[in-house]
N, C-alpha and C positions, 0 to 999 in steps of 0.2 A: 455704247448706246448713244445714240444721237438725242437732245435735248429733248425734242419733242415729244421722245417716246417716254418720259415722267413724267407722273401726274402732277410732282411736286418739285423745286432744283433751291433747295433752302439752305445760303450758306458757302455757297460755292464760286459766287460771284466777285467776290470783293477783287482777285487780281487781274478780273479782267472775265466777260462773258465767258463762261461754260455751253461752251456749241454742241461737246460731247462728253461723256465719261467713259470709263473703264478701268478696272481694279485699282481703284480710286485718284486712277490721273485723271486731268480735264486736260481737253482738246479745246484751245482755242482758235475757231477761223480767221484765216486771212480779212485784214479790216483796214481800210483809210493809211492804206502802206507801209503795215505790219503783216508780217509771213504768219502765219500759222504754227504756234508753238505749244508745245506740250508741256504742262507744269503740274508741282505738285507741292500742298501746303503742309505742315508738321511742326511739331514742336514739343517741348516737355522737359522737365525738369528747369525750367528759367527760362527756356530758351523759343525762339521761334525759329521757324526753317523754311528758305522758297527754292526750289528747284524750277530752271525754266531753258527747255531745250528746243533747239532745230534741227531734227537728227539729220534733215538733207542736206544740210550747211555743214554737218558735225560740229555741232555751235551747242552749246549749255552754259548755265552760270549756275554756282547752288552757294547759299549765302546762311551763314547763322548768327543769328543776335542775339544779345540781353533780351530777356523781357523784361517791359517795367514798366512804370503807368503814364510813360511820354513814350514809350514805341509806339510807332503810326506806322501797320503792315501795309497798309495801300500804299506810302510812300515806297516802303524798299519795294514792294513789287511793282512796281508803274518802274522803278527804276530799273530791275533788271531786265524787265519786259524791255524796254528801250535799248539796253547796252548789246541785248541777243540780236537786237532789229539790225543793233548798227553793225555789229561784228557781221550779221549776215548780209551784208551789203543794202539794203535797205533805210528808207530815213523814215524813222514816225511821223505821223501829223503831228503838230504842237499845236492844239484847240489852245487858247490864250484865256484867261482865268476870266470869269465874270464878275 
């Protein structure tokens, strides 16, 4: 389902805009010279989980961690999101911190 067709997208944004869903993956669109990648969040039992693929590249990364009360998931995912970009021949923008 494409974004716009829910009422509500609560949650799902943190690795990166949700453009679309489906059986609980999000599609993210191609942006500021990042490909278009398909990912998926999890975790349980201590642990947290990022999956982040480009099936046209045949490019994925999937990473698991401690959880603990200094894990920051937007870090490791902004990171994988990046390593998929590069392995895909692509270079991220680097927006420079404000």
């Amino acid at each position: 389902y494409q974004r716009a067709q829910f009422t509500k997208v609560i949650g799902m944004d943190v690795p990166g805009k949700a453009d679309a869903l489906g059986l609980g993956w999000v599609y993210m669109a191609p942006k500021e010279g990042r490909p278009g990648i398909i990912q998926k969040t999890g975790g349980g039992g201590g642990f947290i989980t990022y999956m982040a693929m480009i099936p046209q590249k045949n490019i994925g990364a999937f990473v698991v961690v401690t959880r603990s009360p200094l894990t920051r998931f937007k870090n490791m995912s902004d990171g994988i999101n990046d390593l998929v970009t590069e392995l895909s021949g692509n270079k991220p923008l680097v927006i420079p911190a404000s």
